[in-house]
C-alpha positions as protocol buffer text, in pm:
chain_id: "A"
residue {
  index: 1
  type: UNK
  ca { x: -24990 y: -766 z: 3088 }
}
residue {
  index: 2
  type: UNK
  ca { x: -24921 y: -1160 z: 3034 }
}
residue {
  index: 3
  type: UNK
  ca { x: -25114 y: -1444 z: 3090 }
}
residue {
  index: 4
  type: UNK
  ca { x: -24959 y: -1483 z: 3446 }
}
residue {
  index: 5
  type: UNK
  ca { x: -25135 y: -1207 z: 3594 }
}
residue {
  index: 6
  type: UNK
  ca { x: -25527 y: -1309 z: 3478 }
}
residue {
  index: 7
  type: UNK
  ca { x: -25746 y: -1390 z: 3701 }
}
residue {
  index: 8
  type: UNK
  ca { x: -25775 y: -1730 z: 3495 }
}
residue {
  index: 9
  type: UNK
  ca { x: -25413 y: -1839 z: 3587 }
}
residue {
  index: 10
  type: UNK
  ca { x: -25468 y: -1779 z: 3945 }
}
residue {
  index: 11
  type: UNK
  ca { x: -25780 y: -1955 z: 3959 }
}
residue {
  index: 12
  type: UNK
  ca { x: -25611 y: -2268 z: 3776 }
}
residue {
  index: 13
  type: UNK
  ca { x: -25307 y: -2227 z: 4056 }
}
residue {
  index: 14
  type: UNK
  ca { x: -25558 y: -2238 z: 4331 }
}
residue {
  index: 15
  type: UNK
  ca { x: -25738 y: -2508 z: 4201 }
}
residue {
  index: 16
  type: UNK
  ca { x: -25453 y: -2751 z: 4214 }
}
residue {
  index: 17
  type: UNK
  ca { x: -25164 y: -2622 z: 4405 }
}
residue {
  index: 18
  type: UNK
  ca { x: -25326 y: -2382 z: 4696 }
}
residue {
  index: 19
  type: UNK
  ca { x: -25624 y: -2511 z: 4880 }
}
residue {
  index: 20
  type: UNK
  ca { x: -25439 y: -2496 z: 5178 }
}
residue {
  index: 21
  type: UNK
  ca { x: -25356 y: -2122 z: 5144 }
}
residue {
  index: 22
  type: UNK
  ca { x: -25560 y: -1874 z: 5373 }
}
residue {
  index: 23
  type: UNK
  ca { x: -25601 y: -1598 z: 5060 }
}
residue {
  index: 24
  type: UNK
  ca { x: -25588 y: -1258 z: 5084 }
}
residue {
  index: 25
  type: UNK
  ca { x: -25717 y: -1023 z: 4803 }
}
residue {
  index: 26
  type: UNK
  ca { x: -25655 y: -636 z: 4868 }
}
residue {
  index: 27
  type: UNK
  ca { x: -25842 y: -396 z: 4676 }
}
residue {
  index: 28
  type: UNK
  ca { x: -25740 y: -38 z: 4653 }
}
residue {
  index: 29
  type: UNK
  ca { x: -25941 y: 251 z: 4579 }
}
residue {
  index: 30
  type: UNK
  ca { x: -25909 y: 614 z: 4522 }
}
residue {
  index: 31
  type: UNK
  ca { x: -26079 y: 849 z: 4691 }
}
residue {
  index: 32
  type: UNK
  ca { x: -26375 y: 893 z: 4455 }
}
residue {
  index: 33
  type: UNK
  ca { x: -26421 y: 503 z: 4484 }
}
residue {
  index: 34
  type: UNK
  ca { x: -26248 y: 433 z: 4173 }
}
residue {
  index: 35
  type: UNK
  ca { x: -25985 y: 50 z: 4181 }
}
residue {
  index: 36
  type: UNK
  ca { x: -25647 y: 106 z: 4120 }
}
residue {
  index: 37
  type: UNK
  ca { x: -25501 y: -140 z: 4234 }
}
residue {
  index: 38
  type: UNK
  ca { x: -25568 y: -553 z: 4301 }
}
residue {
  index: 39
  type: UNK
  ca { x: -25319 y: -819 z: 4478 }
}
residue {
  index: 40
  type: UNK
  ca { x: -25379 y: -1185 z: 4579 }
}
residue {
  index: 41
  type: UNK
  ca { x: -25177 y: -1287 z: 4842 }
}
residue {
  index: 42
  type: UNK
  ca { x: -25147 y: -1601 z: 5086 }
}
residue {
  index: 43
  type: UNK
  ca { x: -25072 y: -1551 z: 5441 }
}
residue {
  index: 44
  type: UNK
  ca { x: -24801 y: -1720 z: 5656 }
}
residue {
  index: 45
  type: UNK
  ca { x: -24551 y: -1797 z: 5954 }
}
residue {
  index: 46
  type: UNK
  ca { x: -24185 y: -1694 z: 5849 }
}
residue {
  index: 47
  type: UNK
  ca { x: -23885 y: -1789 z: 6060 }
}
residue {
  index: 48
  type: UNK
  ca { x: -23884 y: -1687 z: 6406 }
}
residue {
  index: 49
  type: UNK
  ca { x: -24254 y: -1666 z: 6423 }
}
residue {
  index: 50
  type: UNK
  ca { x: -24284 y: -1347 z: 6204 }
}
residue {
  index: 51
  type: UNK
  ca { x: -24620 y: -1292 z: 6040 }
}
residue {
  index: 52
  type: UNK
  ca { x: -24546 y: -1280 z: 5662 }
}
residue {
  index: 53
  type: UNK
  ca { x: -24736 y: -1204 z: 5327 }
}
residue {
  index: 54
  type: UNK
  ca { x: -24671 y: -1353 z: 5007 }
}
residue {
  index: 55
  type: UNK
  ca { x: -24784 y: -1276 z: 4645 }
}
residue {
  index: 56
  type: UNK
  ca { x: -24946 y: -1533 z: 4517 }
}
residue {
  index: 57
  type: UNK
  ca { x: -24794 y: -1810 z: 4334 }
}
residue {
  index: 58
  type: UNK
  ca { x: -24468 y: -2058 z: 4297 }
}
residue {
  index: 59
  type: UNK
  ca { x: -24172 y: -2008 z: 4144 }
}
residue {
  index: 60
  type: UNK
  ca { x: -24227 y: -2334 z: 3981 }
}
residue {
  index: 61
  type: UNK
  ca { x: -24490 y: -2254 z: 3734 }
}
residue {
  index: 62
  type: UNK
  ca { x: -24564 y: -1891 z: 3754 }
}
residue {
  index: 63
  type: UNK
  ca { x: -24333 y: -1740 z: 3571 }
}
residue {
  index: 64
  type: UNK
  ca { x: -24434 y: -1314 z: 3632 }
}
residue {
  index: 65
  type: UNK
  ca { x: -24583 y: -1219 z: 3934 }
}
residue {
  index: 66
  type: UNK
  ca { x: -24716 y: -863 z: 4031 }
}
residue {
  index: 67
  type: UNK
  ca { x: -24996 y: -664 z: 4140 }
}
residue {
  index: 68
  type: UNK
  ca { x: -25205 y: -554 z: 3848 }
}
residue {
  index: 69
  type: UNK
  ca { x: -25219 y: -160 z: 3851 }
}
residue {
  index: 70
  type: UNK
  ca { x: -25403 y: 68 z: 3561 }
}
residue {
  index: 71
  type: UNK
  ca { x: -25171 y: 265 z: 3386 }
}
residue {
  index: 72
  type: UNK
  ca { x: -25112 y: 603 z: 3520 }
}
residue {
  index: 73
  type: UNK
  ca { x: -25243 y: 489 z: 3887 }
}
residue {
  index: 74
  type: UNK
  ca { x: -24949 y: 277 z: 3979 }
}
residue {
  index: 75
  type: UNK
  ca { x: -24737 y: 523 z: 4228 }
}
residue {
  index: 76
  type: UNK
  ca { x: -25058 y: 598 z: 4371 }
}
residue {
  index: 77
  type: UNK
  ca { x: -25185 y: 285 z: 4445 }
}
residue {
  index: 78
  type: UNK
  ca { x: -24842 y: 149 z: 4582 }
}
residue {
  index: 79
  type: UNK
  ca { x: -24849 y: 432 z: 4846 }
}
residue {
  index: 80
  type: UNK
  ca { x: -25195 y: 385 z: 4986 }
}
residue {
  index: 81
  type: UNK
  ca { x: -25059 y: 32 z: 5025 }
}
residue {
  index: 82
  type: UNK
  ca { x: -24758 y: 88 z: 5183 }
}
residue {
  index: 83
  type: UNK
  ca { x: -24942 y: 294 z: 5395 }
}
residue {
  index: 84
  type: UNK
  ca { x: -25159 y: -40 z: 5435 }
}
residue {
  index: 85
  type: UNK
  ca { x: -24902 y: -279 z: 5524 }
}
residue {
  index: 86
  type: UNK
  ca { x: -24728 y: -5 z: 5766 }
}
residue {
  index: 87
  type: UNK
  ca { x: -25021 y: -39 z: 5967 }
}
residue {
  index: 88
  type: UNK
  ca { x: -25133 y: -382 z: 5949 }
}
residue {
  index: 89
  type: UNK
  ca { x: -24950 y: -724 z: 6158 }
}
residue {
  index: 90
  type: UNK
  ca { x: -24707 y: -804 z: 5870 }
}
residue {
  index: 91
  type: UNK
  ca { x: -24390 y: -791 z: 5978 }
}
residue {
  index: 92
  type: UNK
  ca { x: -24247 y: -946 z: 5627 }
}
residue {
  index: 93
  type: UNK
  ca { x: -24405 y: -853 z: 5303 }
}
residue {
  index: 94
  type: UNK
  ca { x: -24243 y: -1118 z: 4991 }
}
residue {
  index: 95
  type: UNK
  ca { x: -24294 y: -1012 z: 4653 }
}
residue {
  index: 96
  type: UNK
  ca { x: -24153 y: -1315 z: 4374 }
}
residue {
  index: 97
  type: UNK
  ca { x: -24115 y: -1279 z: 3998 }
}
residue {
  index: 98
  type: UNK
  ca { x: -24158 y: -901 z: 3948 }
}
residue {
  index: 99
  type: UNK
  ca { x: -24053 y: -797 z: 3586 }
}
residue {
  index: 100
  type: UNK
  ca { x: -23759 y: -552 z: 3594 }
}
residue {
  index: 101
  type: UNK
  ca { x: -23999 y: -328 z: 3339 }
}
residue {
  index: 102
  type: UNK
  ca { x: -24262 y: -340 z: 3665 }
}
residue {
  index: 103
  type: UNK
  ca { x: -24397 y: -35 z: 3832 }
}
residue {
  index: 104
  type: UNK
  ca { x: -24421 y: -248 z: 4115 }
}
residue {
  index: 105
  type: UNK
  ca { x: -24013 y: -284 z: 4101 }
}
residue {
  index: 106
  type: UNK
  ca { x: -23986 y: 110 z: 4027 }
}
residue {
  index: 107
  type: UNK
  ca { x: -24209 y: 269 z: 4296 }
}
residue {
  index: 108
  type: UNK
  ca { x: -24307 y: -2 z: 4578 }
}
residue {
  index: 109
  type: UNK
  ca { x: -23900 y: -28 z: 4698 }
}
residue {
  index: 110
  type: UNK
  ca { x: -23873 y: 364 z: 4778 }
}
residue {
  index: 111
  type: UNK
  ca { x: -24245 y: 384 z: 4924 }
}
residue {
  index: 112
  type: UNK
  ca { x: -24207 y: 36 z: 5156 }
}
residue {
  index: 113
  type: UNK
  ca { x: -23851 y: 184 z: 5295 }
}
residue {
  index: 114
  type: UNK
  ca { x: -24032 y: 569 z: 5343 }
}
residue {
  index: 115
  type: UNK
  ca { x: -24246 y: 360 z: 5574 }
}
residue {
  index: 116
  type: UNK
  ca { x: -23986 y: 208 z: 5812 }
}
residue {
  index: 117
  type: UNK
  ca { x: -23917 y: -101 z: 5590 }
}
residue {
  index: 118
  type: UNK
  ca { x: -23585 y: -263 z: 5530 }
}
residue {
  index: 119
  type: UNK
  ca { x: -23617 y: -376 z: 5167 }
}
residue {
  index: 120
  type: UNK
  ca { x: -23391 y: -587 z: 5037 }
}
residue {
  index: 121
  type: UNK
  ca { x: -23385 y: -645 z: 4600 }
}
residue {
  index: 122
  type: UNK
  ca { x: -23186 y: -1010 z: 4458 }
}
residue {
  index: 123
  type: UNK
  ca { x: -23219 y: -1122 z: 4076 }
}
residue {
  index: 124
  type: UNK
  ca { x: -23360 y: -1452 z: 4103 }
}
residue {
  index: 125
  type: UNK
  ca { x: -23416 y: -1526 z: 3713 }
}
residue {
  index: 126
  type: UNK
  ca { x: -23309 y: -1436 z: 3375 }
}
residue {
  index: 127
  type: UNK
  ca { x: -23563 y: -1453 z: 3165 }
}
residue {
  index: 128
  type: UNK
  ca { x: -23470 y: -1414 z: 2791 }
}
residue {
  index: 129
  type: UNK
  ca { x: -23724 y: -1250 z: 2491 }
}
residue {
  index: 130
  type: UNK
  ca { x: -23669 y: -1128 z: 2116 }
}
residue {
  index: 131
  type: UNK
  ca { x: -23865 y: -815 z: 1976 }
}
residue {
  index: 132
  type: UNK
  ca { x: -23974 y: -943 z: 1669 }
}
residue {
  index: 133
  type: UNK
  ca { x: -23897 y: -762 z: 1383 }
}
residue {
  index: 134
  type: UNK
  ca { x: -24139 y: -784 z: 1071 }
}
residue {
  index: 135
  type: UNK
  ca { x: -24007 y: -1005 z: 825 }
}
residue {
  index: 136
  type: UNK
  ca { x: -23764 y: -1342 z: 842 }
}
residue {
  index: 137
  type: UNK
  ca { x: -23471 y: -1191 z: 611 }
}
residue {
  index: 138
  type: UNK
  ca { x: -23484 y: -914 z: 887 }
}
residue {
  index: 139
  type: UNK
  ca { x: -23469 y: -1165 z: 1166 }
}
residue {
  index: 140
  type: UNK
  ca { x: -23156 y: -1346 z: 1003 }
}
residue {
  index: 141
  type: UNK
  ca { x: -23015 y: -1049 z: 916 }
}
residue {
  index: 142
  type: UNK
  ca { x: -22975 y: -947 z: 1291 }
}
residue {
  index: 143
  type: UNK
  ca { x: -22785 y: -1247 z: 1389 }
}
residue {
  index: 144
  type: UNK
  ca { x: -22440 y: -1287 z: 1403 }
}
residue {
  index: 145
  type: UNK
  ca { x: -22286 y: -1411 z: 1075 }
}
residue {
  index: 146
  type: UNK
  ca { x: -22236 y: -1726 z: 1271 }
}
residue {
  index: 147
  type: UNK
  ca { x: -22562 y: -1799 z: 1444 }
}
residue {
  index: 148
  type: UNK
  ca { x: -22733 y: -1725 z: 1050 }
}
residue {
  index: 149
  type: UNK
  ca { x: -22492 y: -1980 z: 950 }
}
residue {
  index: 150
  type: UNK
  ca { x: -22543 y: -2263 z: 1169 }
}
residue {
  index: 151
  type: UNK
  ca { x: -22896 y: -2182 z: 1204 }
}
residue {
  index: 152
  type: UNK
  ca { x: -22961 y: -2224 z: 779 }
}
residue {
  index: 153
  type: UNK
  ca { x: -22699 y: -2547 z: 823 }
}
residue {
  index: 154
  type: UNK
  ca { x: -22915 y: -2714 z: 1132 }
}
residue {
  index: 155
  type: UNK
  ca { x: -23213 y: -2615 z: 903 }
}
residue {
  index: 156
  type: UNK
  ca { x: -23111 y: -2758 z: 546 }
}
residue {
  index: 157
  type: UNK
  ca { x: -22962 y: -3086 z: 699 }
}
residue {
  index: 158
  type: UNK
  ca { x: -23304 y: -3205 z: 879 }
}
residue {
  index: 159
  type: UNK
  ca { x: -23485 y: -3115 z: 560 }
}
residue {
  index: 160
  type: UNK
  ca { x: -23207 y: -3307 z: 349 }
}
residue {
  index: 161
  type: UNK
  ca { x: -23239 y: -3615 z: 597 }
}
residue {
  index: 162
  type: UNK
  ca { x: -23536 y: -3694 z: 704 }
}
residue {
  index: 163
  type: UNK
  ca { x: -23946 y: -3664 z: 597 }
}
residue {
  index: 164
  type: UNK
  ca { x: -24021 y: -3338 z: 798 }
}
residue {
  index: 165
  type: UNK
  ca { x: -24360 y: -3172 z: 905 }
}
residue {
  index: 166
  type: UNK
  ca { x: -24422 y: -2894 z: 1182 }
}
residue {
  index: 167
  type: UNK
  ca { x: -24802 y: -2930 z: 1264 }
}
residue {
  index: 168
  type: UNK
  ca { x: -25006 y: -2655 z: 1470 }
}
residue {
  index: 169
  type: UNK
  ca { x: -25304 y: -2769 z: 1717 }
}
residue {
  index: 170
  type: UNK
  ca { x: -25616 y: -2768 z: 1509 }
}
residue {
  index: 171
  type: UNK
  ca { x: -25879 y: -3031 z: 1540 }
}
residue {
  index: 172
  type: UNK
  ca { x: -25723 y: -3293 z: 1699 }
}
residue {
  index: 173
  type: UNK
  ca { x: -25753 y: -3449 z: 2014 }
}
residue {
  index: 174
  type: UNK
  ca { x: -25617 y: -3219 z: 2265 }
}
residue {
  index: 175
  type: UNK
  ca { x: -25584 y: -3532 z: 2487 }
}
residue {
  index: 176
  type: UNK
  ca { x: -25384 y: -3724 z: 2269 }
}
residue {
  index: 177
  type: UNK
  ca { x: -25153 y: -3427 z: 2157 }
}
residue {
  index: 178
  type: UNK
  ca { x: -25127 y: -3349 z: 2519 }
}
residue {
  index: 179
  type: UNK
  ca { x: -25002 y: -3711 z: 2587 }
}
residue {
  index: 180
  type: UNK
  ca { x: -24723 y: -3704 z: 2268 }
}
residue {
  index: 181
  type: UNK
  ca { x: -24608 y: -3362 z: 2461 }
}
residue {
  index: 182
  type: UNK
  ca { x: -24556 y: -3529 z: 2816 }
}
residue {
  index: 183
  type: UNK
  ca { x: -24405 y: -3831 z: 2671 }
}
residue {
  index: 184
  type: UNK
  ca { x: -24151 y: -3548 z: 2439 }
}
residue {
  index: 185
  type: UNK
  ca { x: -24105 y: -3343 z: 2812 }
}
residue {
  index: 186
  type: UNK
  ca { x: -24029 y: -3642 z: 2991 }
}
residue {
  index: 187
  type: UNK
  ca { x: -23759 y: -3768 z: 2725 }
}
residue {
  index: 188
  type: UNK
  ca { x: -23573 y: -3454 z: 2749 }
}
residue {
  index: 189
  type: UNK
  ca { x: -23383 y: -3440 z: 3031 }
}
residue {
  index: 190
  type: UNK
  ca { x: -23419 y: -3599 z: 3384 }
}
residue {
  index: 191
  type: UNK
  ca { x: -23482 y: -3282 z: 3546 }
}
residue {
  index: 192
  type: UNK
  ca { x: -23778 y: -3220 z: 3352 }
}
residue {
  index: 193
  type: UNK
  ca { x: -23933 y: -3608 z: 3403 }
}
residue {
  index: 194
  type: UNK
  ca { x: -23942 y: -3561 z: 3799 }
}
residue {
  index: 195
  type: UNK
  ca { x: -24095 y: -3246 z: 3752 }
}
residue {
  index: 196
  type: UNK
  ca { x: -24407 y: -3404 z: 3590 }
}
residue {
  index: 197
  type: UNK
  ca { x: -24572 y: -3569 z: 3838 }
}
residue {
  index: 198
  type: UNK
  ca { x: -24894 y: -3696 z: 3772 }
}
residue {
  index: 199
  type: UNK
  ca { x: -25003 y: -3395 z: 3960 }
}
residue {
  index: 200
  type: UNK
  ca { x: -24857 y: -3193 z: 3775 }
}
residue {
  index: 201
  type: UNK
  ca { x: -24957 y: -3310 z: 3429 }
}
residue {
  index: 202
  type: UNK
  ca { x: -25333 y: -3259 z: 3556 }
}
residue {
  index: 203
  type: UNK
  ca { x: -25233 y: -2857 z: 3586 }
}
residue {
  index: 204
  type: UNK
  ca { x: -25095 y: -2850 z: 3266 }
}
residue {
  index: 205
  type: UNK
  ca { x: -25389 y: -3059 z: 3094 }
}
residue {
  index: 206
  type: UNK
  ca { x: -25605 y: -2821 z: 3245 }
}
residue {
  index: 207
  type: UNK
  ca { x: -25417 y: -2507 z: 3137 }
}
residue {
  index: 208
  type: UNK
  ca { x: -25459 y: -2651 z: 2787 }
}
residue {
  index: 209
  type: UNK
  ca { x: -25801 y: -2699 z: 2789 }
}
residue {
  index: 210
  type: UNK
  ca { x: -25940 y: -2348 z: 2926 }
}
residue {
  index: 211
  type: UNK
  ca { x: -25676 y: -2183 z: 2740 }
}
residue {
  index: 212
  type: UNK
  ca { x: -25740 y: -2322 z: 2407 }
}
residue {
  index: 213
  type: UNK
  ca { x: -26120 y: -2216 z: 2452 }
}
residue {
  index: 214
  type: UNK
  ca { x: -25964 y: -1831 z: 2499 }
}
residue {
  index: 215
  type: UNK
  ca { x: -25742 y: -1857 z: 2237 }
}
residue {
  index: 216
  type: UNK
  ca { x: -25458 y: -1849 z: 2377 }
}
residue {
  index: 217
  type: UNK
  ca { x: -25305 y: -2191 z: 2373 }
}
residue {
  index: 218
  type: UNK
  ca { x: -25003 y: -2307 z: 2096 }
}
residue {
  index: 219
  type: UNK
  ca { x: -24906 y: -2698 z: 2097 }
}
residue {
  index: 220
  type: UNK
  ca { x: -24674 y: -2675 z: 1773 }
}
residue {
  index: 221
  type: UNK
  ca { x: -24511 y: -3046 z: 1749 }
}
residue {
  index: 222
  type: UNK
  ca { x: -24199 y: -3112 z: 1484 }
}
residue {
  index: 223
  type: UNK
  ca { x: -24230 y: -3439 z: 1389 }
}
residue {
  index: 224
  type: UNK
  ca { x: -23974 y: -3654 z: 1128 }
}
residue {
  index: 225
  type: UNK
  ca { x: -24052 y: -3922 z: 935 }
}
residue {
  index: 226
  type: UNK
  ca { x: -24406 y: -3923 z: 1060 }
}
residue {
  index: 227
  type: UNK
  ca { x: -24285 y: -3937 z: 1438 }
}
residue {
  index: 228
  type: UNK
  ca { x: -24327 y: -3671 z: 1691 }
}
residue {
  index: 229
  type: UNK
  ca { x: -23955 y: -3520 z: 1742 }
}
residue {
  index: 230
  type: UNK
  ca { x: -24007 y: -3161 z: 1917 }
}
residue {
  index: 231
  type: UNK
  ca { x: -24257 y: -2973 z: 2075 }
}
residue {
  index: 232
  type: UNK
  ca { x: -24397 y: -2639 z: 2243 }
}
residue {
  index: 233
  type: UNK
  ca { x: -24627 y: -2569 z: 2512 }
}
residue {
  index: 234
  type: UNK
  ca { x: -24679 y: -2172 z: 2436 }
}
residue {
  index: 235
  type: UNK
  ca { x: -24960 y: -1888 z: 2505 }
}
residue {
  index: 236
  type: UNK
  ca { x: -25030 y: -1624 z: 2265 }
}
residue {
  index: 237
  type: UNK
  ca { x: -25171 y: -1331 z: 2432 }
}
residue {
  index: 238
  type: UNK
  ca { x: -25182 y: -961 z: 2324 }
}
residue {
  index: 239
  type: UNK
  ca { x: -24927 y: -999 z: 2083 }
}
residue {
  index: 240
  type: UNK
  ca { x: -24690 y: -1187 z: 2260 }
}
residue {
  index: 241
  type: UNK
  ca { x: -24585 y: -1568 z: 2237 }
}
residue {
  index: 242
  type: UNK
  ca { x: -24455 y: -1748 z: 2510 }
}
residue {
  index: 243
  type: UNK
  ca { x: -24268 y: -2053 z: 2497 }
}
residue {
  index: 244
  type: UNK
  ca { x: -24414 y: -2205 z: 2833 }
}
residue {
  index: 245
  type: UNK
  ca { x: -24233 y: -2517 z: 2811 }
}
residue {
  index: 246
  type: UNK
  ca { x: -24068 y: -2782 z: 2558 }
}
residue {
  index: 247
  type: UNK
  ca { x: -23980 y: -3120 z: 2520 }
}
residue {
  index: 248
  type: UNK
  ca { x: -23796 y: -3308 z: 2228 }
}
residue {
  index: 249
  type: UNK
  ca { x: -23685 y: -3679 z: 2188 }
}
residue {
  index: 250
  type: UNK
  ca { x: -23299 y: -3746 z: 2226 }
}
residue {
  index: 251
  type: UNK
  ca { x: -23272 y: -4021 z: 2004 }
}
residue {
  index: 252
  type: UNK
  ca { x: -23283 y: -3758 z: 1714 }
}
residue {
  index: 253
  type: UNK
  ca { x: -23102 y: -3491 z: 1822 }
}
residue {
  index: 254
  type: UNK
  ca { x: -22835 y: -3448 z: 1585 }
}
residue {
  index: 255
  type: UNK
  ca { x: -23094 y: -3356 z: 1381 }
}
residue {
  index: 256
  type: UNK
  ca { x: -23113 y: -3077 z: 1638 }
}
residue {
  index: 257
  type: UNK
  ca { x: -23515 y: -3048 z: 1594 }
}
residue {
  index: 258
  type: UNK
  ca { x: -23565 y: -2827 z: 1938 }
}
residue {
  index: 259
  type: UNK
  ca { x: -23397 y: -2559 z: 1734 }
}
residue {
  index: 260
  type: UNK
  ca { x: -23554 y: -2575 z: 1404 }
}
residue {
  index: 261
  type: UNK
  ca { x: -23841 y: -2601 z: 1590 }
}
residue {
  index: 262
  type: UNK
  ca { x: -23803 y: -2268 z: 1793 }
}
residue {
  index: 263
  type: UNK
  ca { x: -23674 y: -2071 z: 1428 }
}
residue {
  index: 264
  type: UNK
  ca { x: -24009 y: -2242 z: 1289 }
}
residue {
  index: 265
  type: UNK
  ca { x: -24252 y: -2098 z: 1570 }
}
residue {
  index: 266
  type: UNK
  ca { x: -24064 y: -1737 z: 1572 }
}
residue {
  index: 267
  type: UNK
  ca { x: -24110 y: -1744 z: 1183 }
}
residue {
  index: 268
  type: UNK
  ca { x: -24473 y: -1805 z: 1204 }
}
residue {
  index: 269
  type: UNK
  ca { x: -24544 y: -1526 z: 1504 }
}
residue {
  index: 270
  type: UNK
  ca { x: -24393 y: -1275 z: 1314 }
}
residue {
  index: 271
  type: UNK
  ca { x: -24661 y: -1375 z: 1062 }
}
residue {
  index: 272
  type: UNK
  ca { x: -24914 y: -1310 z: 1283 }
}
residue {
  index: 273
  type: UNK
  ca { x: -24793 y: -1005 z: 1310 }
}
residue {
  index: 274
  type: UNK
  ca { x: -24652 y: -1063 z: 1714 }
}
residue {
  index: 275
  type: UNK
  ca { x: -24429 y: -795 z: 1855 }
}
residue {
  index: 276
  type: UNK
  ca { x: -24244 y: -1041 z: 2051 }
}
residue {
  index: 277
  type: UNK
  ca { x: -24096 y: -1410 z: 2104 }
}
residue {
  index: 278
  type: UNK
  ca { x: -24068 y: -1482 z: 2510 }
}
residue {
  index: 279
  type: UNK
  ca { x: -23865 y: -1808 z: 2583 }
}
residue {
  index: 280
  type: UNK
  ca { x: -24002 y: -1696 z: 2951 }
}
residue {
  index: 281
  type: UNK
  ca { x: -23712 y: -1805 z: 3230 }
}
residue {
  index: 282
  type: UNK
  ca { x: -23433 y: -2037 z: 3231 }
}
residue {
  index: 283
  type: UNK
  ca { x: -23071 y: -1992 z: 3096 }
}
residue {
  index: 284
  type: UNK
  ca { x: -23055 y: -2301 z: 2875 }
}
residue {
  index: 285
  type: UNK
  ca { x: -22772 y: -2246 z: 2548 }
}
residue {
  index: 286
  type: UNK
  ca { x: -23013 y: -2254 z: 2297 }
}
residue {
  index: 287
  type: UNK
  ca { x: -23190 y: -1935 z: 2346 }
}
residue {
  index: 288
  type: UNK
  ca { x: -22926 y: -1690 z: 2320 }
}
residue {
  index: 289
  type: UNK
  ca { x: -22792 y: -1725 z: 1928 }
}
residue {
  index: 290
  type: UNK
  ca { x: -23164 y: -1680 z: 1807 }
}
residue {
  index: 291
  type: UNK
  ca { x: -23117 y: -1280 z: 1929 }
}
């Protein structure tokens, strides 16, 4: 379960990035009626003509994909749809972003090749996550004498240096704190500036708004000497925080405030009581010496 796979997410994606698509939603059932087991897909043309069909989504913000399957149903479901697609016009079935924990990943490959498939398998992300354990000291004490160091050092010196303040979304103006995030994002790193278009930044205002009435939303911002420095765009859902996206302004970054930022936010969710800190995909240096 993550916030990728609600029905909320894919209504949001639809909204803004597929009203082009032609949709398909296939419902599985046992043989007493029962579901077990839901995909949304879009149909298209692959190369040469081939009839092809494509979980729903984009690499570029959906982080997980998958079919959602109950828990004990999975195999099950899978082979009735195998079965499904065997029969059917597709002639290329794409599945993007499946976990490596997935069902979907254990059973579908062995089912779709029983039924005359050739199914090829490539590792398109690394996604990197921390189980949280319960208490800070225990956190610290599972890093490497040198990433404790350097994280206490990067921690101390910001404090020693500058007026400091890490400030959760409360009652502010989501606008406005949504508008001090873009401007952060933007700042970062080129890369990240062309991918906010204005189109995008409508998506992600919109995320923010339906997922701060669930709950779910986290817009921690850093800020030193009263100005905003770092800042998270996260989801917290069923005990998990994800670090959706980040942004932090280069003209203090010897102060290195993306990281105390990030040991801030992992401090606080094992607060909460969260079983696990998910910096979601991407390979960037940071990420690794926190565990």
């Amino acid at each position: 379960q993550n916030p990728f796979l609600t029905p909320l997410w894919s209504r949001l994606w639809l909204l803004h990035f597929g009203k082009n698509l032609e949709v398909k939603t296939l419902l599985c059932r046992s043989s007493d009626g029962d579901p077990i087991g839901l995909g949304v897909f879009s149909d298209s043309q692959k190369e040469g003509g081939k009839r092809g069909l494509t979980l729903l989504g984009s690499m570029d913000v959906w982080d997980y994909r998958d079919l959602v399957l109950p828990t004990g149903k999975e195999e099950e479901a899978l082979r009735v749809l195998a079965r499904f697609w065997k029969e059917g016009p597709w002639e290329e079935l794409e599945f993007s972003g499946i976990s490596e924990f997935s069902p979907t990943l254990r059973f579908l490959p062995q089912l779709l090749r029983a039924c005359g498939f050739r199914v090829t398998q490539t590792v398109q992300e690394v996604s990197v996550y921390l189980n949280l354990p319960r208490a800070w000291d225990d956190f610290l004490s599972h890093l490497s004498s040198k990433d404790r160091h350097e994280l206490r050092r990067k921690m101390r010196r910001i404090q020693r240096e500058s007026s400091l303040e890490i400030r959760e979304l409360q009652e502010e103006n989501l606008a406005e704190r949504m508008d001090a995030f873009f401007d952060l994002h933007r700042k970062s790193r080129r890369d990240k500036a062309g991918f906010m278009t204005p189109k995008m930044e409508n998506y992600f205002r919109e995320i923010a708004i339906r997922f701060r009435e669930k709950g779910w939303l986290s817009l921690p911002f850093l800020r030193i000497q009263g100005r905003d420095a770092a800042a998270h765009f996260s989801f917290r859902y069923q005990g998990v925080e994800y670090v959706y996206n980040s942004g932090y302004d280069p003209e203090v970054g010897r102060l290195s405030p993306g990281i105390v930022l990030v040991a801030d936010c992992i401090r606080r969710a094992m607060e909460r009581g969260m079983t696990v800190f998910h910096f979601l995909r991407g390979q960037e240096d940071y990420k690794y010496p926190l565990g």
